[in-house]
C-alpha positions as CSV (number, residue, x, y, z in Angstrom):
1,X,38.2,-9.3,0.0
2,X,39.4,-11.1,3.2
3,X,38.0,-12.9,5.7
4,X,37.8,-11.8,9.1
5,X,39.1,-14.2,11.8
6,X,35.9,-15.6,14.2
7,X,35.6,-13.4,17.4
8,X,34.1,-14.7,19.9
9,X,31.8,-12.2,22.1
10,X,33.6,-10.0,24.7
11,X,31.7,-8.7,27.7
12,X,31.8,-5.3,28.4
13,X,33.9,-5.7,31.2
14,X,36.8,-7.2,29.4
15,X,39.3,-4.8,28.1
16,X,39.6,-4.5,24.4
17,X,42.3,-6.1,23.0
18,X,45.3,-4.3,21.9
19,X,45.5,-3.3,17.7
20,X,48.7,-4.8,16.1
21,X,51.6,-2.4,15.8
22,X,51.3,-0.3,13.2
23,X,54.6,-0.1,10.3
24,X,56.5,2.7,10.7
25,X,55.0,5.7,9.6
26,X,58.2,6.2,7.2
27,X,56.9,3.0,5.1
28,X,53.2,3.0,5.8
29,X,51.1,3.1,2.7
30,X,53.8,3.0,0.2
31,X,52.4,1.2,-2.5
32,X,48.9,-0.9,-2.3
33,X,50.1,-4.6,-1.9
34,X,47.3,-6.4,-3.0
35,X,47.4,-5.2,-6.0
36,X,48.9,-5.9,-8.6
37,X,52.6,-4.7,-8.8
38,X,52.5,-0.8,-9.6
39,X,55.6,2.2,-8.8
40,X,55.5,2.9,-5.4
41,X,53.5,6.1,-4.4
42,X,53.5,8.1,-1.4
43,X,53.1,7.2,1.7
44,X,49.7,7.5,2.8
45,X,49.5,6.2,6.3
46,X,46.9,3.9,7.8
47,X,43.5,5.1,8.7
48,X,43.2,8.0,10.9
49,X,46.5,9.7,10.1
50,X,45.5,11.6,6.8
51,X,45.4,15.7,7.4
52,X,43.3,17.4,9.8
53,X,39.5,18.4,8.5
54,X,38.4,15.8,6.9
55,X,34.8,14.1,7.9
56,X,36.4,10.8,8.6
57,X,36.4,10.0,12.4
58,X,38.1,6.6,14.4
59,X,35.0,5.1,16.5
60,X,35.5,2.2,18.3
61,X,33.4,0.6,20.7
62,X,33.7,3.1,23.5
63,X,32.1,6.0,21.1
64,X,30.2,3.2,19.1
65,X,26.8,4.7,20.6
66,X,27.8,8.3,20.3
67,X,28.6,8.5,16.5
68,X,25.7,6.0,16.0
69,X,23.2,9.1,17.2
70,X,24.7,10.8,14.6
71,X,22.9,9.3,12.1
72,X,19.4,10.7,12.8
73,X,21.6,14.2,11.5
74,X,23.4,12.7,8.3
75,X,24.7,9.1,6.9
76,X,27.1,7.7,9.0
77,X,29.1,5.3,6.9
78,X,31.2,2.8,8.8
79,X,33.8,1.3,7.2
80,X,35.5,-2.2,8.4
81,X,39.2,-2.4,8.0
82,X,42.0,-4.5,9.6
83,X,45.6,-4.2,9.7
84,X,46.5,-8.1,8.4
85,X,44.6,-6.8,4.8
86,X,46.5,-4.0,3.3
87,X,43.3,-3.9,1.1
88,X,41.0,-2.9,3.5
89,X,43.2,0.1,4.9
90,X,43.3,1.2,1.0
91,X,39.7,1.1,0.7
92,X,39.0,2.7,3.4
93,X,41.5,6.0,2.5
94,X,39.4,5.5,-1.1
95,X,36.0,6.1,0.9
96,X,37.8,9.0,2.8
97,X,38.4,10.8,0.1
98,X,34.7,10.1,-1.6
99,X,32.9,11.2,1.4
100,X,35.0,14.3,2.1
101,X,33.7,15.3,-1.4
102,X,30.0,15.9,0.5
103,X,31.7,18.2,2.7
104,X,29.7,17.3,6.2
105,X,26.4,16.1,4.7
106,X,28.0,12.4,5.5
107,X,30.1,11.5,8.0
108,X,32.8,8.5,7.9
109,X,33.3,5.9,10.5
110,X,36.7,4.3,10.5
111,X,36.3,0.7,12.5
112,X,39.3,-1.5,13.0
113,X,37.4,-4.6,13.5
114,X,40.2,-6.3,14.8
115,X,40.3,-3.8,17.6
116,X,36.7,-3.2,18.0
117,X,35.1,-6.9,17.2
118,X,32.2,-6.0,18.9
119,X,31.1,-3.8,16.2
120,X,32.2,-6.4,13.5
121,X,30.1,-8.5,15.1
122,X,26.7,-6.2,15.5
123,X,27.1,-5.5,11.8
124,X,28.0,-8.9,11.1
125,X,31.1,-8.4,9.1
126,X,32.5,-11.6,7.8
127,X,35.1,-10.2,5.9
128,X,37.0,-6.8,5.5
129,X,36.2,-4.1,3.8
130,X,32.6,-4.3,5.1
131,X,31.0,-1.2,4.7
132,X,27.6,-0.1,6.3
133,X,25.5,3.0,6.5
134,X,23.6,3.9,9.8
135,X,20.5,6.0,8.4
136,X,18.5,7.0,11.9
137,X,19.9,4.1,13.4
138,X,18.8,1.8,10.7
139,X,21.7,-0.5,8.8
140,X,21.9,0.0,5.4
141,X,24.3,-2.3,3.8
142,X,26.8,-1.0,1.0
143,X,29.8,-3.4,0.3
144,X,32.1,-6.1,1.6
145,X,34.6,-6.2,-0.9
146,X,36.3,-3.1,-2.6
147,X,34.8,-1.1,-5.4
148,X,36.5,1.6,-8.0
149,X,36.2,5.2,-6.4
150,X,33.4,6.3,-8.8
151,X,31.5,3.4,-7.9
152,X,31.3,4.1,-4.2
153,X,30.1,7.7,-5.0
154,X,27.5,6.6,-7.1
155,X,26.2,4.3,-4.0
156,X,26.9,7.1,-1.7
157,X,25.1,9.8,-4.1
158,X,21.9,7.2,-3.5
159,X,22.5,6.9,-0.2
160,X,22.4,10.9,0.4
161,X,18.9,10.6,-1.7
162,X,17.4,8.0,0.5
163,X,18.6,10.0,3.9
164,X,17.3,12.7,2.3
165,X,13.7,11.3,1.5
166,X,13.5,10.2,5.5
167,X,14.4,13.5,6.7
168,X,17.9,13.3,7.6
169,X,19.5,16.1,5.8
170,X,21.6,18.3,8.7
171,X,25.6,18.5,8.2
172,X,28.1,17.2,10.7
173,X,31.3,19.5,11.7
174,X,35.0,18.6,10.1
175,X,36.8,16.3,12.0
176,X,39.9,17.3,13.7
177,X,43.1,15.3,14.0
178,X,46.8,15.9,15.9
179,X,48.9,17.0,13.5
180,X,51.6,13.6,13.1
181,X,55.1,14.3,15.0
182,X,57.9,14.8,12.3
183,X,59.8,11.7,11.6
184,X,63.5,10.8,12.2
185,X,66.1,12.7,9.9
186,X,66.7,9.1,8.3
187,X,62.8,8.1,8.7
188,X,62.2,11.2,6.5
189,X,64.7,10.4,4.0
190,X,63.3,7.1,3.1
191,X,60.2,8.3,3.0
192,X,61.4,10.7,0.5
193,X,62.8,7.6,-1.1
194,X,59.6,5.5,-1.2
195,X,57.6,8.8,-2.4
196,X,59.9,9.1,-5.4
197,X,59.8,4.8,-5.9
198,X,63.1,4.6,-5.3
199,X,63.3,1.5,-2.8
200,X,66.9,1.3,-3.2
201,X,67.7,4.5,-1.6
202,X,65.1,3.8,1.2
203,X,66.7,0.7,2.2
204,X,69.9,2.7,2.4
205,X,68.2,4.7,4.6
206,X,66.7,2.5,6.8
207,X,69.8,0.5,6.8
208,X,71.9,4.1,8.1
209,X,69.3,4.1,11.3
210,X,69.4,0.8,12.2
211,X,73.9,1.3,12.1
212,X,73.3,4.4,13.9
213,X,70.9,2.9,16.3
214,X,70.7,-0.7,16.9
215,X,67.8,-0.7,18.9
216,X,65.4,1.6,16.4
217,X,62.7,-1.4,16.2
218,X,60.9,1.0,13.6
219,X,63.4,1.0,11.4
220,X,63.9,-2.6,11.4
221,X,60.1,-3.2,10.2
222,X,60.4,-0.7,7.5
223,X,63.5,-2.3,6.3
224,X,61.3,-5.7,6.3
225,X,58.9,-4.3,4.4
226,X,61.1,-2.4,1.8
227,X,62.7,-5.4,1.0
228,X,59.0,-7.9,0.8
229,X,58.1,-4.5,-2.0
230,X,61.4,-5.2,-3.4
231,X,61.1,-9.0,-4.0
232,X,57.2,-8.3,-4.8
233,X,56.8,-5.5,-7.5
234,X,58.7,-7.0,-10.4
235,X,56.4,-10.0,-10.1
236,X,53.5,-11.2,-12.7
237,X,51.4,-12.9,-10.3
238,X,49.8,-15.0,-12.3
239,X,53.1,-17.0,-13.9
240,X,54.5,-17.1,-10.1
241,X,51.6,-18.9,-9.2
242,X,51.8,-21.1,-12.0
243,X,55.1,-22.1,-11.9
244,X,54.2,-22.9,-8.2
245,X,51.9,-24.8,-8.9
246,X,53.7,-27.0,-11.6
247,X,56.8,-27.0,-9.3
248,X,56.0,-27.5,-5.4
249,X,59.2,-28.4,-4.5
250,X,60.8,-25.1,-6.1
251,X,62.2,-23.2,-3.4
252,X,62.3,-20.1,-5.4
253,X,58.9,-20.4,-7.0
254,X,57.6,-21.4,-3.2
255,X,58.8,-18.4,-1.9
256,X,57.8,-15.9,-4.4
257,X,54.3,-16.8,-4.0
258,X,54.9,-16.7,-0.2
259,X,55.7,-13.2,-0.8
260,X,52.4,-12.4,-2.5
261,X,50.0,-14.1,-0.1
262,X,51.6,-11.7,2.6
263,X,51.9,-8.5,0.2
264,X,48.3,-9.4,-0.3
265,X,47.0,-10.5,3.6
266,X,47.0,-13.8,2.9
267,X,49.7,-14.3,6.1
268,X,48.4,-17.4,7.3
269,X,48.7,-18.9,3.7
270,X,51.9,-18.1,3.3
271,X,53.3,-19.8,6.4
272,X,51.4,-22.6,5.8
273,X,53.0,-22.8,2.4
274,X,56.9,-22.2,4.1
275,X,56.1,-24.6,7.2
276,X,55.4,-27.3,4.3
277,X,58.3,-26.6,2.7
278,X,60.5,-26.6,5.3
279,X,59.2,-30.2,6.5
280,X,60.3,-31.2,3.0
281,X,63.6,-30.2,2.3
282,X,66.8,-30.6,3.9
283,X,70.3,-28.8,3.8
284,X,70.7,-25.4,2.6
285,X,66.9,-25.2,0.9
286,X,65.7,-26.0,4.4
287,X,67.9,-23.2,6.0
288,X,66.5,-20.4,2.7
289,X,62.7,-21.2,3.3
290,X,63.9,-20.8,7.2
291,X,65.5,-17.3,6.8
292,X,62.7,-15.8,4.6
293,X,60.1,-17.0,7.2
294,X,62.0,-15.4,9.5
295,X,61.9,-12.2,7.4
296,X,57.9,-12.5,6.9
297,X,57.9,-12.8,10.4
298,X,59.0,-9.4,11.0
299,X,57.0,-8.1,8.2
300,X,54.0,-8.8,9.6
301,X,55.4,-8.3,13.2
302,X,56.4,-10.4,16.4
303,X,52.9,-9.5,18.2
304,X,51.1,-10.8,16.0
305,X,49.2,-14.1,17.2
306,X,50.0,-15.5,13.5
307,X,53.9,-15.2,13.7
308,X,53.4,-16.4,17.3
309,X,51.5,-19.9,15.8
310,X,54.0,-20.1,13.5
311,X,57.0,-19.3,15.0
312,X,56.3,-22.5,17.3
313,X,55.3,-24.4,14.2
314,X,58.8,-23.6,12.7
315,X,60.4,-24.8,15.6
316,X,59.4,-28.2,15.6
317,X,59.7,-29.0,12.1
318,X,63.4,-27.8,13.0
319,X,63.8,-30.3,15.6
C-alpha cells in the first residue's frame, strides 16, 4: 500500500493538472517492482492500454458523473491507482482481468487519482490502491491495499449478489480502446528483450536508439529503468535492508536500498536517504551517491514535483 500525497480541493474552474509522463511503452510493465524480485514478464502497459473489449473504462472527473449513472445498471468498481506506486498500476490490471471474467454484468473504473484528485477525495482515498463500488450511487467499499486475484473475485462475486438483491442486474457494453501505434524498430526489439527477461539485450537496444538518435527522450527513460531492474532483481530485500541498517555510512548498502524504495514507490524515501548521504561523505563516495541520484532522477522522470524538490535539495548540499 501507499500513501497518497494531500490534495487540496480544486474548483471546478481550475484545469486539472497534468498526469506524469508515462515510461516508454517499450519498458512499461515489465516486471512488478514492488515485489519481490521475480524474471521479468511481458510488458503489460499502464492502465488503459490493455486490448480493445474489455469492460475496464478511464473516468476522470470530466465523465466522473456519467459512468457514476451507470451504477443503477451494474456495479461500477472504481479502482484508485497512481503512477509514483508501480503497485497500484498492477493491481489495477489484476482487477481488469477479474472483472472482465463477468463479461458486462460489472463495469471497471480506472481513476488516476493523481490526475483526477477530486474523485480521490469524494471517495476519500488515503492511499493507492483504493478500490470502491458504486451500487445505485451508493459507495460500497472494497480494498485499499492489494489482494491475491482469487480474493478480489470472491469480494466481487458478493458484490454481484448484493447488486443483484437491490435490483441492479442489467449488463454494460465492452469497452473500446485505440488500438496502440507500433513501436520503434529498436523500441520493439527491447521489448522483445524485456518479454524474454533478457535485460541485457534490452539495454543494447535502447542504448542502439539513443546512438542513432540523440534526442529519443523515450529511450533514455527506458534505459533508466532497465538498468534500476538490473541493479534491483538480484536483490534479497530483507539482507539489503539489514546491512543498511547496520552500516549507514555504506555507500553500496545506501544505494541498494535506494533502489528498492524507488522500484517499490517509495521515491521520496529514497532521496531522502541519498540527500543524507551525500551531506556526509566527501570525495569520490560523494560524487557515486551524486551520479545514481542523478540516475533515479530520470527514472522517475524530470516532471515530476519530487525530482524537482530534490534536484534543488541536491544542489545545495553540493555547494
Amino acid at each position: 500500500m501507499n500513501e497518497f500525497p494531500h490534495q487540496q480541493p480544486r474548483s471546478a474552474a481550475e484545469p486539472a493538472p497534468q498526469p506524469e509522463p508515462a515510461l516508454p511503452a517499450s519498458v512499461r510493465g515489465a516486471v512488478d517492482l514492488g515485489a519481490a524480485p521475480a524474471p521479468a514478464a511481458a510488458p503489460a502497459g499502464y492502465p488503459g492500454e490493455g486490448a480493445a473489449g474489455g469492460y475496464r473504462r478511464e473516468v476522470s472527473t470530466a465523465d466522473f458523473q456519467e459512468v457514476a449513472q451507470l451504477s443503477t445498471q451494474v456495479p461500477v468498481v472504481f479502482a484508485l491507482w497512481a503512477r509514483f506506486s508501480q503497485q497500484s498500476v498492477a493491481f489495477a490490471d489484476t482487477l481488469e482481468q477479474v472483472v472482465d471474467r463477468y463479461r458486462g454484468r460489472m463495469l471497471l473504473a480506472s481513476v488516476d487519482a493523481e490526475a483526477s484528485p477530486e474523485i480521490a477525495q469524494m471517495f476519500q482515498a488515503q492511499s493507492v490502491p483504493t478500490v470502491v463500488a458504486l451500487l445505485g450511487g451508493r459507495p460500497v467499499p472494497l480494498f485499499n491495499s492489494t489482494v491475491p486475484a482469487e480474493q478480489a473475485a470472491q469480494l466481487l462475486d458478493e458484490l454481484l449478489g448484493l447488486a443483484e438483491q437491490n435490483g441492479i442486474s442489467g449488463t454494460v457494453e465492452p469497452v473500446r480502446a485505440d488500438e496502440p501505434e507500433p513501436l520503434p524498430p529498436l523500441h520493439q526489439e527491447a521489448a522483445d528483450a524485456l518479454e524474454a527477461g533478457d535485460l541485457d539485450a534490452a539495454e543494447a537496444a535502447y542504448r542502439r536508439a539513443i546512438a542513432e538518435n540523440p534526442g529519443d527522450r523515450d529511450a533514455k527513460l527506458a534505459l533508466a529503468q532497465v538498468h534500476l531492474l538490473q541493479r534491483v532483481l538480484p536483490l534479497d530485500a530483507a539482507t539489503v535492508r539489514a546491512e543498511a541498517a547496520a552500516a549507514p555510512d555504506d555507500v553500496a548498502a545506501q544505494l541498494a536500498v535506494a533502489d528498492l524504495d524507488v522500484s517499490g514507490g517509495h521515491v521520496e524515501d529514497a532521496f531522502r536517504r541519498l540527500l543524507d548521504l551525500v551531506r556526509r561523505t566527501a570525495g569520490e563516495d560523494r560524487d557515486t551517491v551524486r551520479r545514481r541520484l542523478l540516475e533515479l532522477f530520470d527514472v522517475v522522470g524530470a516532471e515530476d514535483p519530487r525530482v524537482v524538490t530534490a534536484r534543488g535539495s541536491l544542489m545545495r548540499a553540493l555547494f
